[in-house]
C-alpha positions, 0 to 999 in steps of 0.5 A: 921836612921835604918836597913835593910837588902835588894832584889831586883832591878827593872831590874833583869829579865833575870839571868839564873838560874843554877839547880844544885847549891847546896844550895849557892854560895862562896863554901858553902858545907856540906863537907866544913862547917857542920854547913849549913843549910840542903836543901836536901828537898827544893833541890829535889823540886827546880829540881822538879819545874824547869820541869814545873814552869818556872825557877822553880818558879812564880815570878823571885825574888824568883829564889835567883839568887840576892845571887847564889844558890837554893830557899827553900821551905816553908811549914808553918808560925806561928807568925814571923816563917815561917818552910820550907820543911826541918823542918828549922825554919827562922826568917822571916824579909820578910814576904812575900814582906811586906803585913804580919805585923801582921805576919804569920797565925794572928789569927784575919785574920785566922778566918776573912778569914774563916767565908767569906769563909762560905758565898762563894769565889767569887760573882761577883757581890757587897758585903757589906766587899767591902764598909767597906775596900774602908771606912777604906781605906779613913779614914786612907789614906790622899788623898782618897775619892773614891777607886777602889779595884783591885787584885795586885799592877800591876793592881793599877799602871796601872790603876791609869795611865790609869786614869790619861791619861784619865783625863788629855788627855795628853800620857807621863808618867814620872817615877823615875830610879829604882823605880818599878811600877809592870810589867806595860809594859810602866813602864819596862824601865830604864833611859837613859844617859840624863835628858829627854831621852825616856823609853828604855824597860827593858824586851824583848816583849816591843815594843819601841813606848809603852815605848817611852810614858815613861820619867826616872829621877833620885831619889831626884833631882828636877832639873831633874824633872824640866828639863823633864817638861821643855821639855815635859810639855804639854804632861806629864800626870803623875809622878809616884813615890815610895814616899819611894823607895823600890825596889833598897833598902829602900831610903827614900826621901830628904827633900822638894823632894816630896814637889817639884814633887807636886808643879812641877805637879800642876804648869804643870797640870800633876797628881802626883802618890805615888805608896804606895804598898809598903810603904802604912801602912809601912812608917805610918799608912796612908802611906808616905804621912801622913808621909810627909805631902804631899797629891798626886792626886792619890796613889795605894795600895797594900800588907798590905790592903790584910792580905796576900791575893792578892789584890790591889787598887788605888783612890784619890779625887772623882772628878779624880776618877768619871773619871772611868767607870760606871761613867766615860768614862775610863774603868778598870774592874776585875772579882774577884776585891773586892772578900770576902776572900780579903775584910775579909782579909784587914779589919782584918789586917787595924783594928788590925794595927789601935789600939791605939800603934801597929804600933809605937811598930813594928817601935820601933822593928825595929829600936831596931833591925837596931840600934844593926846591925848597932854597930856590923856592925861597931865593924867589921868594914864593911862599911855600910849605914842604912835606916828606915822609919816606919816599912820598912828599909835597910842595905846597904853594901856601904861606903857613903850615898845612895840617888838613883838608882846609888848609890844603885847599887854601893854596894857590893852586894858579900858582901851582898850574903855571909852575906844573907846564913851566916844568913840563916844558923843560923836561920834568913831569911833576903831578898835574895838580896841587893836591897830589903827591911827589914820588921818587923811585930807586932808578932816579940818579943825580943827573936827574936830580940835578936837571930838575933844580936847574928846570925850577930854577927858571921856572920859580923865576917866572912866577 
């Protein structure tokens, strides 16, 4: 269906991070290979971070602990090129967790960003570039008549579930095993043994009754979904899902699964929530849900809506969304929600990535590239399973499909770390563990494309 290449899982908080690796695991070595990458800079500030960032960095998938070794350090981004503090380039598929489609230092959003920075930062009070975004979010979004703009994913998530609860009256919240939702603390948990089990908290600082307000089902399997509502029902206020999984590698949904989760919701009286801050304007220009046909209650946004800076927001029909204060009784507030720099950002990015052809010519890219990967993964004989949908995808290294959480971490994720640093020394920077996802973005041409078959060629030969 694709390609990709992966990160991170939803529950991987807590590896410790070892300083003094030098720069990857399997006894990689300048002594033993020549040909690997220089990371003396990116080394030296790694040591430097570790003395006043926590773990060295700001968010833990960054610490590479999904592959052994230390970060690098980037010190600038051009197009699909990101160059880091050793004067490395890298072909970046990351960009930057998604929200880069366009690519590094688009012109549009440079000059966008800069003239809203002229007329001021922040106001805290209503501009104009407000309207606009929360109007070209419902156009091109099937579900939305009223948007809240927040400032991350996280925010998103919470509130949409916060709103939920509030409109419905009803506590529990049931969310899909290894999707990831944000460091909401309710939604920190992972299943337990059986259909129904209670939230059990993922993260230390979680207290049992808050995730106890959480049920966790597996990935496309209505029967489960089924069999919570049959025992919780009355109480359930909302199913949160990735309509696209794409925090335990890119899974896309089975067909008629979503169409399930509606039906069960509206049947219950329970809201559905399609958390689209990943898949939003990647899985379509509307998000899974033009994808699908599926039009959920809610839906939160993120990434893209940003052209790169921190933003976030969630809506749906007006009659659930005039639940919010000032209108409504459930509050959710934020200082620097919709601030111009944001705003001017997101506008530049959605009216770019609207023009007629765009994004079909970075899907094309990507499946051109998935498809190449796939043959010479084949040629190597290394057994691997595929994903795309859109401009998101992801190469497994497992033999057998790949549907949910459980088989998502069955595969061989060695494999995977001696394939992410065997790229990274010839010029490609693939996601530093197998449980992310691959993206692509409008400023990657065919000599990239091509370079990178040409780097996995010889890396697949070593594996």
């Amino acid at each position: 269906m694709g390609i990709v290449f992966p990160v991170k899982v939803a529950a991987c908080y807590n590896s410790p991070i070892n300083v003094n690796i030098q720069p990857g695991p399997l006894g990689r070595s300048k002594e033993s290979n020549p040909d690997i990458m220089n990371m003396e800079t990116s080394n030296g500030l790694f040591e430097e971070a570790n003395k006043t960032l926590v773990g060295g960095v700001n968010s833990p998938v960054r610490a590479f602990n999904g592959v052994g070794g230390n970060p690098f350090f980037v010190r600038s981004g051009k197009g699909p090129v990101i160059t880091d503090a050793d004067g490395n380039e890298l072909i970046d598929y990351v960009l930057s967790w998604g929200p880069l489609i366009l690519g590094h230092a688009d012109a549009g959003i440079e000059t966008a960003v800069r003239e809203a920075l002229s007329r001021g930062a922040s106001f805290g009070i209503p501009t104009e570039a407000e309207i606009r975004l929360a109007e070209k979010l419902v156009e091109i979004v099937p579900c939305l008549e009223k948007v809240r703009l927040v400032n991350s994913g996280t925010e998103a998530t919470m509130s949409a579930i916060r709103l939920a609860r509030g409109y419905t009256g009803r506590d529990l919240v049931v969310k899909i095993e290894g999707c990831y939702h944000g460091h909401v603390d309710s939604l920190l948990v992972k299943a337990g043994s059986g259909l129904t089990t209670l939230g059990v908290p993922t993260s230390p600082g979680i207290p049992e009754g808050i995730a106890a307000t959480t049920l966790t089902v597996p990935f496309n399997d209505p029967a489960a979904m089924e069999a919570v509502f049959k025992a919780h029902g009355e109480n359930i206020a909302c199913v949160i899902v990735e309509p696209v999984a794409g925090n335990m590698g890119v899974i896309p949904p089975e067909p008629g699964y979503l169409a399930s989760l509606q039906k069960i919701c509206k049947g219950q009286g329970a809201l559905l929530i399609f958390d689209e801050v990943m898949s939003g304007f990647r899985a379509a220009l509307g998000g899974a849900q033009e994808r699908y046909g599926i039009t959920p209650d809610l839906c939160t946004l993120g990434k893209v809506i940003g052209g790169g800076l921190p933003v976030g927001a969630y809506g749906g029909s007006a009659e659930i969304m005039d639940h919010l204060s000032p209108v409504g009784p459930v509050y959710q507030a934020g200082t620097l929600s919709g601030n111009p720099l944001a705003t001017a950002a997101g506008l530049a990015a959605l009216d770019a990535l609207s023009q007629p052809g765009v994004f079909a010519n970075i899907e094309a890219k990507l499946t051109e590239l998935g498809t190449g990967l796939g043959v010479i993964a084949r040629e190597a004989g290394i057994p691997v399973y595929q994903t795309q949908v859109g401009t998101m995808a992801c190469l497994f290294f497992h033999d057998g499909p790949v549907r949910n959480y459980a088989e998502a971490t069955a595969s061989d994720t060695e494999r995977y770390a001696k394939f992410f640093w065997g790229m990274l020394d010839r010029g490609v920077y693939f996601a530093p563990s197998q449980f992310e996802a691959c993206f692509m973005s409008r400023a990657h041409e065919e000599t990239h494309i091509n370079k990178t078959l040409d780097a996995a060629r010889e890396v697949f030969a070593t594996l």
